[in-house]
Residue frames as qw, qx, qy, qz and C-alpha x, y, z in Angstrom:
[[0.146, -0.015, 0.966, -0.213, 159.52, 132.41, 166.23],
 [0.449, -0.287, -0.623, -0.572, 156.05, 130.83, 164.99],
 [0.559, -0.134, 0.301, -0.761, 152.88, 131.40, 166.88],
 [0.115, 0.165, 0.980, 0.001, 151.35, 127.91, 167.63],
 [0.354, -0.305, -0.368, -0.804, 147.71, 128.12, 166.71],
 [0.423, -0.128, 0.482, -0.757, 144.94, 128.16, 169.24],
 [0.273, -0.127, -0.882, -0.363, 142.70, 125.25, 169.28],
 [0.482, 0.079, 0.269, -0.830, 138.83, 125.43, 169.96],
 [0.208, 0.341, 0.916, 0.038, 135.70, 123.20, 169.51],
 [0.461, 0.201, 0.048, -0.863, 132.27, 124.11, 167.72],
 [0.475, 0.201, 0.843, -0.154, 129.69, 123.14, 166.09],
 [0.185, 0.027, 0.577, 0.795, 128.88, 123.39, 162.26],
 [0.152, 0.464, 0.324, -0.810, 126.36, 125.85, 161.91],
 [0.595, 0.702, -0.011, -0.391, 125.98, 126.08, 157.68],
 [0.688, -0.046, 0.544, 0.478, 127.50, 124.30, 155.14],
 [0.217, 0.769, -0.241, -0.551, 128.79, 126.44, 152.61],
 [0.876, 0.473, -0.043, 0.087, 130.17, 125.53, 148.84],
 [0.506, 0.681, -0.434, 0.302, 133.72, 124.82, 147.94],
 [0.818, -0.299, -0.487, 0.063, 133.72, 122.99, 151.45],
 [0.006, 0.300, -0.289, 0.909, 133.72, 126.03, 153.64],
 [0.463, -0.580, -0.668, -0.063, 131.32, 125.51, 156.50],
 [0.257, -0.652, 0.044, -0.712, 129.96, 128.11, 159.35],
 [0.637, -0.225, -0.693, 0.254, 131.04, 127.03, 162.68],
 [0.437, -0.724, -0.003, -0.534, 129.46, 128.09, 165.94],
 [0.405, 0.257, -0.730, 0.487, 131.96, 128.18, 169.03],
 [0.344, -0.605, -0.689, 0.204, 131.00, 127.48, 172.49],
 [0.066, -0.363, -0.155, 0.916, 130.79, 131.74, 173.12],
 [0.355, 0.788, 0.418, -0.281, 128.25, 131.93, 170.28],
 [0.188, 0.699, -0.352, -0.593, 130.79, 133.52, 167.80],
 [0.796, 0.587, 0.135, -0.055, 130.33, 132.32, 163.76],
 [0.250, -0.636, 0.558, 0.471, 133.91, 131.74, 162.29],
 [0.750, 0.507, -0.252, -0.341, 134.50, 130.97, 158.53],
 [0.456, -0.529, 0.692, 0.182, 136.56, 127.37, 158.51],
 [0.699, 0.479, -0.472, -0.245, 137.68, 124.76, 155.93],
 [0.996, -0.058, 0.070, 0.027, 138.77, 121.17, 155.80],
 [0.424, -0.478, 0.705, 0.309, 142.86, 120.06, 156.89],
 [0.421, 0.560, -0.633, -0.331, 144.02, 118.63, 153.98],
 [0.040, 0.218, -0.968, 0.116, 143.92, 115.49, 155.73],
 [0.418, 0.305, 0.558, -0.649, 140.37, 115.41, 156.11],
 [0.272, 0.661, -0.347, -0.607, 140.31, 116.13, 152.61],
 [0.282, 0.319, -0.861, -0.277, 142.32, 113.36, 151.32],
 [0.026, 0.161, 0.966, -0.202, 140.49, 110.46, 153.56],
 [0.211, -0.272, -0.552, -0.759, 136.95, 112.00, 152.61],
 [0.106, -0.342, -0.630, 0.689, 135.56, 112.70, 155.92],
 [0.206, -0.615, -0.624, -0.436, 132.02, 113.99, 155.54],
 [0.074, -0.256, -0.571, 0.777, 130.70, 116.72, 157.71],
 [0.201, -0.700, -0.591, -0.347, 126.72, 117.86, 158.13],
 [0.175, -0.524, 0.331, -0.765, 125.42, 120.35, 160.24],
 [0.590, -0.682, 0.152, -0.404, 125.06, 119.98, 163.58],
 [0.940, 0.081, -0.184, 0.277, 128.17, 117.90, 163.81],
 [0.418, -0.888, 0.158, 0.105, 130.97, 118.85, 166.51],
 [0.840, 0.355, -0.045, 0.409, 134.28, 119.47, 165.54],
 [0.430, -0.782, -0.029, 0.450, 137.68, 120.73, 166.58],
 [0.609, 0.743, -0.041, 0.273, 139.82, 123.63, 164.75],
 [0.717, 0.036, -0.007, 0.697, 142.65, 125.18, 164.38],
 [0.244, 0.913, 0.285, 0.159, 142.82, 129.05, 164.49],
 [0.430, 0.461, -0.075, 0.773, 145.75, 131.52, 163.83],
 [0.400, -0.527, -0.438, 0.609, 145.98, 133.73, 167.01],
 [0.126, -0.301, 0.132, 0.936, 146.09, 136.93, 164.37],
 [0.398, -0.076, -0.276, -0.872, 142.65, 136.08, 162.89],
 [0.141, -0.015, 0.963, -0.228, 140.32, 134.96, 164.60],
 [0.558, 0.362, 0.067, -0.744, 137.95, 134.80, 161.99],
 [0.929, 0.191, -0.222, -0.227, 138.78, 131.65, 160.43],
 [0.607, -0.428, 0.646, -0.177, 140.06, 128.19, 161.11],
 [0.562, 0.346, -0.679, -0.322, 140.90, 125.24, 159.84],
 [0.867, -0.214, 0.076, -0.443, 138.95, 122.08, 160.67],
 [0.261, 0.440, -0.859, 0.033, 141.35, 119.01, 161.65],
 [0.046, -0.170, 0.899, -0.401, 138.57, 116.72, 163.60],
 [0.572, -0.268, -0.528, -0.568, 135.35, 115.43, 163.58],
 [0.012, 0.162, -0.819, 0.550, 134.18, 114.62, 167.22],
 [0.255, -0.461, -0.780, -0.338, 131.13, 112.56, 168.31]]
């Protein structure tokens, strides 16, 4: 059976190339995430300090995948 993935909020911390960005959760931990594919397609812009919610695989929780943009 698939593992649902864990959702979490931060806040974007570094913007990285190849639209990989450094996001700081509310505990203070740095995870490595990337833009949903939807985000992608509809060209959603993200800067630092700009809150957002991910997505993250219960078996790493070192990266995530960004699916929101919250104000």
């Amino acid at each position: 059976m698939k593992e649902s993935p864990v959702e979490v909020e931060g806040v974007i911390h570094t913007v990285l190339p190849g639209t990989m960005f450094r996001v700081q959760l509310d505990n203070k931990h740095l995870v490595l995430a990337v833009i949903s594919g939807k985000m992608r397609k509809r060209w959603v812009r993200l800067t630092v300090g700009d809150r957002v919610k991910m997505e993250m695989s219960p078996y790493d929780l070192q990266k995530a995948r960004i699916i929101w943009r919250l104000k």
